[in-house]
VEXDRENFI-961726 format. One record per residue (C-alpha): residue in one letter; x, y, z. Coordinates in steps of 0.25 Angstrom, whole numbers, plus 5000, padded with zeros to 4 digits. Layout:
N
aXYZ;...
END
This chain:
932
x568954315042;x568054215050;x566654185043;x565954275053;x566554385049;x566454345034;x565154345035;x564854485042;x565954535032;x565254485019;x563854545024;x563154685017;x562954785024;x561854705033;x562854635042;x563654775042;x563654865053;x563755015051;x563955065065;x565555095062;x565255195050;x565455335057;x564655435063;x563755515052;x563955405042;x563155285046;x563155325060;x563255205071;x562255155065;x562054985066;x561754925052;x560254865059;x559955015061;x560555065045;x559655115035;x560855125026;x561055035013;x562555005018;x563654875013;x564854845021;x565654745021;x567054725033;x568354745030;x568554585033;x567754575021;x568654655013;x569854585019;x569654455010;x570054514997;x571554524997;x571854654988;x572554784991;x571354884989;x570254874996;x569054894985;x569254764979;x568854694992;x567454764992;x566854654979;x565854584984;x565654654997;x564854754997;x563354754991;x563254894982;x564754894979;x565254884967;x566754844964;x567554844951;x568954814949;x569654884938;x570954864939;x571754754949;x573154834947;x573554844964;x573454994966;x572655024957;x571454914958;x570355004966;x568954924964;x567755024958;x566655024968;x565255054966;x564155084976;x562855034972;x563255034956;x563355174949;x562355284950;x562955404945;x563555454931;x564655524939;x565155394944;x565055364931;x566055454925;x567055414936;x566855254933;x565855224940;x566255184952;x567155234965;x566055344968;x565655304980;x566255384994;x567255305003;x567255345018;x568155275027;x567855295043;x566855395040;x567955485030;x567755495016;x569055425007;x569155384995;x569055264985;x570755264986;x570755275001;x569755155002;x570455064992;x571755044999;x571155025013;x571454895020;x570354805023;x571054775035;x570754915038;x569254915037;x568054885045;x567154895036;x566754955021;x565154995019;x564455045007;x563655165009;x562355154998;x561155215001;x560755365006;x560455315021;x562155265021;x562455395013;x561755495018;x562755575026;x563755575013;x562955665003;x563855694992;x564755594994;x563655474994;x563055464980;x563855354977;x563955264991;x565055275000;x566055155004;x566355175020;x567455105029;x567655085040;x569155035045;x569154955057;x569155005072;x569754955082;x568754885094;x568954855109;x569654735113;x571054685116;x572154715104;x571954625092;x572954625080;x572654545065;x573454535055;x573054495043;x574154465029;x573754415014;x574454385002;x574054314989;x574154314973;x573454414965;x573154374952;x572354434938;x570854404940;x570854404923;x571854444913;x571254454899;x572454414889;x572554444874;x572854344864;x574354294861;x574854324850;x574454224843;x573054254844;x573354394844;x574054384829;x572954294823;x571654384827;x572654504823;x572654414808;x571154424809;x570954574813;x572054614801;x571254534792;x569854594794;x570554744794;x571154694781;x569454654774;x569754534781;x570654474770;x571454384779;x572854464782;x573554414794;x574454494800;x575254364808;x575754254797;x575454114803;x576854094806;x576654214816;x575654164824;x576054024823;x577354104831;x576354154841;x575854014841;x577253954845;x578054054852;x578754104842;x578154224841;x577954334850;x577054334860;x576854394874;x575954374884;x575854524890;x575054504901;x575954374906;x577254454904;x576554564912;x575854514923;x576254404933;x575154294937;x575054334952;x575654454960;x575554464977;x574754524986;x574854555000;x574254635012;x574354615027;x573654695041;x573754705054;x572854775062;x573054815077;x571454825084;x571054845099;x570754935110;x569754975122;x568455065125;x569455195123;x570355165113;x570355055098;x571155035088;x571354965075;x572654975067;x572854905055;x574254895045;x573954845033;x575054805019;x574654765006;x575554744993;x574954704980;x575654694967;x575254674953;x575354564942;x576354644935;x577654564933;x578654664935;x579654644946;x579954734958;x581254804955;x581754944957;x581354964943;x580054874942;x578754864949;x577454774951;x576254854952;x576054834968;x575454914979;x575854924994;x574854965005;x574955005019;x573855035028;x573655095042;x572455105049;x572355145063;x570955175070;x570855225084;x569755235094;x569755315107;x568655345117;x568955435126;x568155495139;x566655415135;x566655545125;x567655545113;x567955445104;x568955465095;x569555405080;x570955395074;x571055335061;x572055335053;x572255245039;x573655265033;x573955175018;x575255185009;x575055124996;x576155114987;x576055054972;x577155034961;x577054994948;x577654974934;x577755124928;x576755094917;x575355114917;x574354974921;x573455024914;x574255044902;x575154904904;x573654824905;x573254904891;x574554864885;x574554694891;x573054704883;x573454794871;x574854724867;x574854594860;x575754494862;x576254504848;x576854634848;x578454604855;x579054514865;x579254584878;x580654604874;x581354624860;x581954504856;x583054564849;x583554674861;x582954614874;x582154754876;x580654774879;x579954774865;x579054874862;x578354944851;x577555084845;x576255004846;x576754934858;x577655004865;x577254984881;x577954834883;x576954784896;x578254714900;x579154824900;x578054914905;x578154864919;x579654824920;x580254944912;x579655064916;x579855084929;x578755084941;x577955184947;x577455194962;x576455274971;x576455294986;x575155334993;x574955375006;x573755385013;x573255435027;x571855455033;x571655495046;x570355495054;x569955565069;x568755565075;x568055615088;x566855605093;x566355645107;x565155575112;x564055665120;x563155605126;x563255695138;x562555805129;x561755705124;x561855545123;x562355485109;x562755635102;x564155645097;x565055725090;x566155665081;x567255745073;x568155685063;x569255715054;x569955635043;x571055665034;x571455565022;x572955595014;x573355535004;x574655554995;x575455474983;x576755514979;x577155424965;x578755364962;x579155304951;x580455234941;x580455244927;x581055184915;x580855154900;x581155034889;x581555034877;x580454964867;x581154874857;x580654794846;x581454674836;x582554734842;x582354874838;x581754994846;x580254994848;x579155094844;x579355174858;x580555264859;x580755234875;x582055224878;x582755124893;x582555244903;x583255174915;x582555174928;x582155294935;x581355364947;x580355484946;x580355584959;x578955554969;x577855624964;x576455644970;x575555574965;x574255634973;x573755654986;x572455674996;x571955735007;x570755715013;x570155785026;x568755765032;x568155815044;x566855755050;x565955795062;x564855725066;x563755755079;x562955615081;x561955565090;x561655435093;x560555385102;x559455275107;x558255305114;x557555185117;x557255135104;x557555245097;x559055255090;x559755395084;x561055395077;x561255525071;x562555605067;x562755745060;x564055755051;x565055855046;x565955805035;x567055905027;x567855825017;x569155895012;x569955805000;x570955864992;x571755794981;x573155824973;x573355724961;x572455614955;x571155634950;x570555684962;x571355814962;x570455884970;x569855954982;x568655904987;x567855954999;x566455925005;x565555935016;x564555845023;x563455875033;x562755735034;x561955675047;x561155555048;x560255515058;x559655365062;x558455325070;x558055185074;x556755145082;x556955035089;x557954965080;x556754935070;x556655095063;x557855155058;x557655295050;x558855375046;x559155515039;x560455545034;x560955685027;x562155755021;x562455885018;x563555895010;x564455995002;x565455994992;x566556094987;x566356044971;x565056124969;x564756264967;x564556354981;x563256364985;x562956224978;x563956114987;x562956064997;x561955944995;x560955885005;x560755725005;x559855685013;x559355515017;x558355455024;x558355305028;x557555225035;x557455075040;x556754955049;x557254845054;x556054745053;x556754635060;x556554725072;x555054735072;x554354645083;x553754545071;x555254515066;x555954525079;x556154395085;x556054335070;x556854215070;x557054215053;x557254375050;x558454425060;x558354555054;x557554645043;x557854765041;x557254875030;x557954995025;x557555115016;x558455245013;x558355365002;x559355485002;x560255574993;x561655564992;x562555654983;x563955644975;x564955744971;x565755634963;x565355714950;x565755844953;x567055794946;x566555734934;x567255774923;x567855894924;x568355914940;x567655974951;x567056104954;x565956084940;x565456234948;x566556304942;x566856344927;x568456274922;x568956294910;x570056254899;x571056314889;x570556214880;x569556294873;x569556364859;x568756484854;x568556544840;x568656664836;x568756734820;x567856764811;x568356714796;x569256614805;x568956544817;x570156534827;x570056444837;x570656524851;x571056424864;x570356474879;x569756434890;x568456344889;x567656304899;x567856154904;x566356134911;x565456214912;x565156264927;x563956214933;x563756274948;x562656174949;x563356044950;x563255954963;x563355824968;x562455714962;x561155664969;x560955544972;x559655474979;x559755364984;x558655254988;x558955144996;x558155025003;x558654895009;x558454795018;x559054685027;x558654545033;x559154445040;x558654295042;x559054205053;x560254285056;x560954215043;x560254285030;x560354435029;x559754495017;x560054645013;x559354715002;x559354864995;x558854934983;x559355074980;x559055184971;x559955284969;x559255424962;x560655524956;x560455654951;x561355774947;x562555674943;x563355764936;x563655734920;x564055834910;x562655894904;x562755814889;x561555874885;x562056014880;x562156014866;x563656044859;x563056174856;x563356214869;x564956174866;x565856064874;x565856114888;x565456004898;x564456064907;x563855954918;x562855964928;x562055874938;x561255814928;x561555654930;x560455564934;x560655424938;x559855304945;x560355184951;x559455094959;x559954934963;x559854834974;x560854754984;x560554614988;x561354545000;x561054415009;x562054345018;x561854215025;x562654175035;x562754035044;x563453945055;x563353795056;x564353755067;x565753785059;x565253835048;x564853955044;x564554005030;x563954155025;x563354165011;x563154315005;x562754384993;x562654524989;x562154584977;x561954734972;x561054794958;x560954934954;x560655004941;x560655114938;x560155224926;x560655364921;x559355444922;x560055564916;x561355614914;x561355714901;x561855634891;x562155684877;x560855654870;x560755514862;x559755494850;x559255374855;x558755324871;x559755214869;x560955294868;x560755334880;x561455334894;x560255384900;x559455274906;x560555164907;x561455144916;x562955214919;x564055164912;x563055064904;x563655034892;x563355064878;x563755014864;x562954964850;x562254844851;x563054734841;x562454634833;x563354554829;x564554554820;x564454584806;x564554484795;x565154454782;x563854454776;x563454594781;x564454654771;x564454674756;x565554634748;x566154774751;x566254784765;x565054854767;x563754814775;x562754754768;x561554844776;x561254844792;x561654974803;x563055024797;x564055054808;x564455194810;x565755144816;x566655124803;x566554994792;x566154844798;x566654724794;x566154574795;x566554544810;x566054694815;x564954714826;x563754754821;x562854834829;x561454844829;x560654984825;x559955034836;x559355144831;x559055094817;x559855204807;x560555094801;x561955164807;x562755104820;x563255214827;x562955284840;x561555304840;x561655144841;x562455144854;x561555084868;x561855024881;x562354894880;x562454794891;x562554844907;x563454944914;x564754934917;x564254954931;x563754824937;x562254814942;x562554704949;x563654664959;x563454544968;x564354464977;x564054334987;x564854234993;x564954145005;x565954135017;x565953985026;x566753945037;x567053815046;x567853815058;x569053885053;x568853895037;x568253995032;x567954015017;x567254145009;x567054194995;x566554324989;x565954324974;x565554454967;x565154494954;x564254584946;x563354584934;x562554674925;x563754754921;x564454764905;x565554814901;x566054864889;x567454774885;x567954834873;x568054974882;x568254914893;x569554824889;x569654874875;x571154814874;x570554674877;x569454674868;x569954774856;x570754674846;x571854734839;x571454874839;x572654974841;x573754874841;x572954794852;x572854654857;x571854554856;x571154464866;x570354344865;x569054394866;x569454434852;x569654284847;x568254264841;x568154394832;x567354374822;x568254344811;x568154264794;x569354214788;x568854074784;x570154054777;x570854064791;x569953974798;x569354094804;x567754134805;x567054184818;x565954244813;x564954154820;x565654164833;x566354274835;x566154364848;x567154494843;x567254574831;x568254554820;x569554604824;x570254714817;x571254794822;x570954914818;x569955014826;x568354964825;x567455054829;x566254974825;x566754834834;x567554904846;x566455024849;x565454994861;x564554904859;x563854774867;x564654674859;x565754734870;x564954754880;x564954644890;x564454584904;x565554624915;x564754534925;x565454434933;x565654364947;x567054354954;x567554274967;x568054394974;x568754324986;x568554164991;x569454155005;x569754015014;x570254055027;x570553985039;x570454045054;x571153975065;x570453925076;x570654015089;x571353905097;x572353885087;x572554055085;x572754075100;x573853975101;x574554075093;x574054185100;x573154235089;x571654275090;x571354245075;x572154175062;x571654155049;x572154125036;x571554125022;x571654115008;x570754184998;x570654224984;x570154364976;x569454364963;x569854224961;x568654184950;x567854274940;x566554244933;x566454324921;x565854324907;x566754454905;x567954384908;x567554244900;x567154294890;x568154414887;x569354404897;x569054524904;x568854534918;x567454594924;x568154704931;x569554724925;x569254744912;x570654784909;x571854824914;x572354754926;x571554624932;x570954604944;x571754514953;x571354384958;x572154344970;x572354234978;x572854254995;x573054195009;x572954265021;x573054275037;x572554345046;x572954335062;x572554425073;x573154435085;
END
């Protein structure tokens, strides 16, 4: 990608054009004309990260936008995305993030569709924040909306490109547990203090001087698991063209991804891998100066395999297992050892069991017709549209089993060699989606006068079998907008929706969402028209209401109108006896008076430009929710353990976006410098919590998933015991008996006991205030060189829940890792005393409830900053191309995730956003690109 287009590519949504989204949406408007708070970034853009699923392409590049990695396993690696942070306790309960909506061309999708789409196949990707942007979505709106566009095809002679990657793809962070020599000598100090600390080491000295020299066993799991780099690769070509009547643009896409498991590929064996392969073919026709029609059709397969063993599983046992425990194979049989405490081998889980695979097709198809009638009137329209989206899975497996063996006899586990065999093809769920849209527009100028108008119908039908989303879900939407600009200095604009859905009672489905926005583009006012310094200014104000139905399933399924029931129940009944009698109970208690949440939202912004090199965006929003469905805590027990929820929820977020973008040529050279950056907050007004006794156990008035704990003080000390064990005076923890080396915790409320009246909210939400991004891109002659940085900040997470394996020593038969290595620790006979500098508790391994409960001692920043992509490419000059018949050839190389700033992962092994489980991957490619 040439610099010019990098840098129009790496703009907000102030060098974006909104003119493609479709009728009804954003209408054709041009952005100078927009009173929408909108972020968009090209689909080159996106290009420049090499990875399978198209949501990891989006850090960095979007202002508003939120992205979290929580697993990097291919297939399973989907990014959370957030628009404009969190504002509602529904998104709450579903993770809070993957609310928003996804349209693509002008249909609603979903976040599964969306992740798998090419970037070769899009045009563009625009987040919708603000009620002038959402106004024709109503329920579907609360939470933004992510819409793309896929490329067209445009007039001009046949081109073809074709454009091939491959690279290395390695762990961004591994966070490895002590060998077994460190394992056996903080085990020695854990033994101890359960023992009244009286030295008792369970390893001799001669033991761990055999883990010393390698006599002794000692396995690294994680290296005989997982290989140092695995492959990916992903080609295009796409087929463009055509004339006044008829376009094109047909793009075939592959991709193949595997893991960093290191497992062979054999008939009985398989690497984690995923296959891709898209189809997209859009078609344009114009026929008699009256009809203008659309045929677009986006085919993918996706197939994945893997070892027949849970990730998630095999990631808690490579953590949980020390490297103690066995050899990978019993010496004394050859045979995969295993035991009762640790029965699961990680070697022989992926080579032993088999492999498991899915194929998932899916097919969406979209027709459009619009007649033009300008000989009733000119600039009115009709427009009709009809889209379907299928999509099925059908799941095939082998299976087989080991025998565990330990000192050459049989393990714990009583599994048997089960040879090889194959499951029949089940299904493993499917979709289908239809939707229907009409839309009537108008769209005139008089003089200096500009309409752009449309009135919309959209009928959504989706039904599901299998998964979670096992369900039929239908809606409506009347919605219209309307946009008039004076002279291309006055814009004002009003936007509605009228919008039904078939979760709520009759006679209560239908909501209004009305928006109003306006805005003036100053730079076009005589005094700043022939302004050589400000080439533009431009002002922008919206307020609006905007719905979601998201919490309708909360908890319990849909249709909260109607009363459900279970047989788990009991009754009594007896006089001198009672006897307890099974029936039916009431599940939750109906409540035809639920409805979507309400969200207002309040948006102003503006935009400048300064010697057509500088451009300035700016937006501060507030975003006002009401009636967010939460179960009602307040009711006392009295009233018995039926859940019964209502709209009651009350949330504020409010926040700002910052961007600036400078670009320039001097001869040669060109170079761009960007930077983006986005703050929100937001507060839980009111959401019916079970009362507290004090304001500071409360949820009410902090933020969503903000963290809570005791506050520590310390560690305790040998001299704050008596000579039996028991505290000399202080707050006495409710938790069980301390010891020297326990937290100590600091009593809030003053009644000399630490319990849960002590609990408060302890360092930030999970949720990042702040995300931020810059980077720069230059070019000279031919050489072009870019790099994108991105991070966040104000956001804490909790690492004993959060990687309890990696951070809980010894308990349950687990492992330990070296953020355990300073535990507070006296045996001045052994050479050992910590007490002035250790940074964990005293080890133990048994269950602690007073060190391992939440707290801020485990809470801890999750801020950091990450090099998402740094690229060097090199475009032929067009002499050299032509000689080989080319119009353009390019090749580059460019890394992902290369480097990390974090004091998570300093300070505690852990990466920012894979706390566990599997990495994120780094990766490392070249690429070439040619067009014909």
């Amino acid at each position: 990608m040439n610099i010019a287009a990098q840098n129009k590519s790496l703009r907000d949504s102030a060098a974006m054009d909104t003119a493609r989204i479709e009728p009804g949406r954003l209408l054709n408007i041009k952005k100078i004309n927009s009173t929408a708070a909108v972020s968009s970034v090209s689909g080159e853009a996106l290009y420049q990260t090499p990875t399978m699923n198209l949501t990891n392409t989006l850090y960095g590049r979007l202002n508003g936008l939120s992205v979290n990695l929580g697993s990097g396993e291919p297939g399973y690696d989907n990014a959370a995305l957030g628009i404009r942070g969190v504002g509602s306790l529904s998104s709450s309960s579903a993770g809070g993030y993957n609310t928003f909506k996804v349209f693509v061309d002008g249909f609603e999708t979903n976040l599964n569709y969306l992740a798998y789409l090419s970037a070769a196949e899009i045009e563009s990707i625009s987040i919708l924040k603000d009620a002038a942007a959402l106004a024709t979505f109503g329920m579907r709106g609360a939470n933004g909306v992510i819409y793309v566009l896929t490329k067209r095809g445009k007039v001009g002679k046949p081109t073809i490109s074709f454009q091939a990657r491959t690279g290395i793809q390695k762990a961004i962070n591994i966070n490895k547990p002590l060998d077994a020599f460190g394992y056996a000598s903080l085990y020695n100090q854990a033994i101890s203090n359960d023992k009244g600390r009286v030295w008792s080491p369970l390893y001799s000295p001669a033991q761990l001087q055999g883990y010393r020299n390698g006599t002794g066993t000692n396995v690294d799991w994680f290296d005989q698991v997982l290989k140092n780099h695995a492959p990916y690769t992903d080609g295009d070509l796409s087929f463009t063209g055509g004339d006044d009547n008829a376009r094109y643009n047909i793009v075939m896409d592959y991709a193949n991804q595997q893991a960093l498991y290191n497992v062979k590929q054999t008939d009985a064996t398989s690497n984690s891998t995923v296959k891709r392969y898209n189809l997209r073919s859009n078609l344009d026709f114009k026929m008699f100066d009256i009809f203008e029609a659309k045929v677009d059709l986006g085919a993918r397969i996706e197939d994945r395999k893997a070892p027949n063993y849970s990730g998630a599983n095999l990631w808690q046992n490579l953590s949980r297992y020390p490297s103690n425990i066995y050899p990978v194979r019993d010496g004394a049989t050859g045979n995969y050892s295993g035991t009762s405490l640790f029965p699961d081998n990680p070697v022989a889980s992926i080579n032993s069991l088999g492999w498991f695979s899915s194929h998932r097709r899916i097919l969406q198809g979209n027709f459009t017709l619009k007649e033009r009638l300008d000989e009733l009137t000119p600039g009115l329209y009709l427009s009709q549209a009809y889209s379907f989206n299928s999509y099925s899975q059908s799941n095939y497996s082998k299976t087989a089993d080991y025998a565990r063996f330990f000192n050459g006899q049989p393990g714990g586990p009583t599994n048997v060699l089960t040879p090889l065999r194959a499951t029949g093809m089940i299904p493993g769920g499917q979709e289908d989606w239809k939707q229907l849209m009409g839309t009537i527009g108008y769209e005139r100028s008089f003089g200096k006068h500009q309409i752009l108008s449309a009135l919309n119908y959209h009928q959504s039908d989706f039904k599901s079998d299998g998964g979670a989303d096992a369900y039929i879900y239908r809606y409506q939407n009347i919605s219209g907008r309307a946009n008039y600009s004076y002279d291309n200095r006055y814009v004002a604009e009003l936007g509605f929706s009228y919008f039904g859905a078939d979760g709520y009672a009759p006679g209560n489905r239908w909501g209004f969402y009305p928006a109003i926005s306006a805005s003036w583009i100053v730079s076009n006012e005589e005094f700043l028209k022939d302004s050589k310094s400000i080439s533009l200014l431009k002002l922008r104000a919206s307020a609006g209401k905007t719905g979601s139905m998201d919490s309708e399933t909360q908890n319990s399924g849909r249709f909260l109108y109607q009363q459900y029931y279970n047989n788990s129940g009991t009754f009594y009944t007896g006089n001198s006896s009672i006897t307890g009698n099974s029936g039916l109970n009431q599940n939750i208690l109906a409540n035809p008076d639920i409805f979507a949440e309400q969200s207002l939202k309040y948006n102003f912004g503006a935009e400048v430009t300064f010697f057509k090199k500088l451009s300035l965006s700016a937006d501060v929003f507030l975003d006002k929710r009401s009636g967010i469905l939460t179960r009602d805590n307040t009711i006392t027990g009295i009233y018995g353990t039926i859940n019964s929820f209502a709209n009651l929820g009350k949330v504020t977020n409010k926040g700002f976006e910052l961007s600036a973008n400078f670009s320039d040529k001097k001869g040669d050279f060109s170079y761009g410098i960007w930077g983006q950056v986005a703050y929100n907050k937001n507060r839980i007004d009111y959401f019916a919590e079970i009362p507290q006794p004090y304001e500071y156990n409360q949820q009410t008035g902090r933020s969503i998933a903000q963290n809570y704990g005791l506050v520590s003080n310390g560690f305790y000390q040998l001299e704050d015991f008596n000579a039996n064990g028991t505290l000399k005076g202080g707050p006495v923890p409710a938790f069980g008996l301390v010891q020297p080396g326990d937290l100590k915790y600091q009593d809030l409320n003053g009644d000399n006991i630490i319990d849960e009246k002590d609990i408060t909210s302890v360092g930030k939400s999970l949720f990042p205030q702040m995300t931020y991004s810059f980077g720069a891109n230059f070019s000279y002659k031919g050489f072009d060189l870019s790099a994108l940085f991105q991070g966040i900040g104000s956001s804490s997470v909790n690492i004993l829940s959060a990687a309890p394996n990696q951070i809980q020593a010894f308990v349950g038969n687990g492992n330990v890792f070296p953020v355990a290595q300073n535990a507070w620790a006296y045996y001045p006979d052994q050479g050992i005393d910590t007490r002035a500098s250790a940074n964990y508790p005293r080890l133990t391994t048994a269950a602690n409830n007073n060190n391992y409960r939440a707290s801020d001692f485990w809470v801890k920043s999750r801020d950091f900053l990450r090099l998402r992509n740094v690229e060097l490419g090199y475009t032929f000059s067009p002499a050299f191309v032509k000689k080989l018949s080319l119009s353009n050839l390019r090749f580059y190389v460019n890394a992902v995730n290369p480097l990390t700033w974090s004091r998570l992962e300093k300070d505690y092994g852990l990466d920012p956003e894979t706390l566990s489980a599997y990495p994120g991957i780094k990766s490392f490619n070249t690429g070439l690109s040619v067009t014909f």
